[in-house]
BAGUDO-483968 format. One record per residue (C-alpha): residue in one letter; x, y, z. Coordinates in nm, 3 decimals. Each point is the difference from the previous one (the first is absolute). Example, Ala and Ser with C-alpha at 12.3 -4.5 7.8 and 13.67 -1.06 7.14 Angstrom:
% BAGUDO-483968
A,1.230,-0.450,0.780
S,0.137,0.344,-0.066
% end
This chain:
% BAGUDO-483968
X,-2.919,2.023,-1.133
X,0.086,-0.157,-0.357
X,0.261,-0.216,-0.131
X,0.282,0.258,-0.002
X,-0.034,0.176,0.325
X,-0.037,-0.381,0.160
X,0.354,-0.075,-0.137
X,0.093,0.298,0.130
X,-0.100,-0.050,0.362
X,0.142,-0.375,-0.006
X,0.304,0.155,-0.201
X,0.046,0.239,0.348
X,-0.096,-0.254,0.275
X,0.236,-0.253,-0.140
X,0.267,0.289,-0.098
X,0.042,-0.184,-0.312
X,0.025,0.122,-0.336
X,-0.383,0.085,-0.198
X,0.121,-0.253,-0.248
X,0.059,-0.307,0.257
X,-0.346,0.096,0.150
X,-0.189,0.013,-0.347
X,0.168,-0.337,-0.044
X,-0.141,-0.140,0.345
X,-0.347,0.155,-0.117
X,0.008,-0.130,-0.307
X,0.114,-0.361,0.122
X,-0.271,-0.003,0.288
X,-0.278,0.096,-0.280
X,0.137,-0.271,-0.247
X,0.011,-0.275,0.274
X,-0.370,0.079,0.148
X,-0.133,0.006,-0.341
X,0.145,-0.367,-0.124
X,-0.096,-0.125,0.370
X,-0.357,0.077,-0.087
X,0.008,-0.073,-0.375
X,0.085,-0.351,0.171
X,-0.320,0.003,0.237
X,0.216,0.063,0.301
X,-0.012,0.274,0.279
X,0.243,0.245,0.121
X,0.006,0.028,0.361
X,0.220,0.290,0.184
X,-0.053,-0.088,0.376
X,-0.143,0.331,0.149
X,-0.055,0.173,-0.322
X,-0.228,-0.240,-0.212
X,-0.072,-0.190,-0.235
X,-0.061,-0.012,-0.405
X,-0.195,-0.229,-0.128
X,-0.191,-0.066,-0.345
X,-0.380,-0.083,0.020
X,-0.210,-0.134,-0.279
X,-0.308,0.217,-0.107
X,-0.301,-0.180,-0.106
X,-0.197,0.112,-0.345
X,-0.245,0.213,0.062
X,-0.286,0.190,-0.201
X,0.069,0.431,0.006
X,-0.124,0.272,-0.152
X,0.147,0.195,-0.318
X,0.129,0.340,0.153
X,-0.079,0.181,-0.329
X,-0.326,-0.140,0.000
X,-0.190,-0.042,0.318
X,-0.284,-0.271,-0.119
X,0.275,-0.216,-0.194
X,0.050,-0.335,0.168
X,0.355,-0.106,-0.040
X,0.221,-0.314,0.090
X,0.304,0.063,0.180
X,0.288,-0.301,-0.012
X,0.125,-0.154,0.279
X,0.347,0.145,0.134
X,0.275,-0.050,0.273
X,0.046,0.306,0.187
X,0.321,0.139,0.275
X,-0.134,0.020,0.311
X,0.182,0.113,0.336
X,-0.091,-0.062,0.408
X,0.170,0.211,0.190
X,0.192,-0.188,0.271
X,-0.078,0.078,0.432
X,0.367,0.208,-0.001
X,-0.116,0.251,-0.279
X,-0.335,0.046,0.138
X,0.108,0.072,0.342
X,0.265,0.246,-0.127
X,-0.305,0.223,-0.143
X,-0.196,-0.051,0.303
% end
C-alpha cells in the first residue's frame, strides 16, 4: 500500500473527505518526526512504538570496490517495535 491508497482507505473508514485524511496523515507524520528529532518515542498502545536509535561508527567496505576499507559516520536511525495488539492481529 503507498501513501495515496493509505489516504484512501482512512479517507473511506472515516467517510471523510481524501483531503481531511491527507491532512491527518500528514499531521501524524509531522508530529512523529519532531517527537524523535527531540529524542522522544511515540508510543500507540497496541500498535507500537517509534523510536530513534543512535548508530555507532563503524569501519565498511566500498561497494564499488570490494578490498577498499571505508569509514562510515555515525547516524540516528527510525526504528519501529511492533506493539502485542498488532502482532496478535497477524497471528
Amino acid at each position: 500500500m503507498n501513501r495515496m491508497e493509505l489516504i484512501g482507505a482512512v479517507a473511506e473508514k472515516l467517510n471523510a473527505p481524501k483531503k481531511q485524511a491527507e491532512d491527518f496523515l500528514g499531521a501524524f507524520e509531522e508530529v512523529v518526526t519532531a517527537t524523535l528529532k527531540k529524542g522522544g518515542d511515540v508510543t500507540i498502545t497496541g500498535f507500537g512504538t517509534f523510536m530513534a536509535k543512535k548508530r555507532a561508527a563503524r569501519m565498511g567496505v566500498n561497494p564499488q570496490k570490494p578490498g577498499e576499507k571505508i569509514q562510515i559516520k555515525a547516524s540516528v536511525v527510525p526504528k519501529f517495535k511492533a506493539g502485542k495488539g498488532l502482532k496478535d492481529a497477524l497471528n
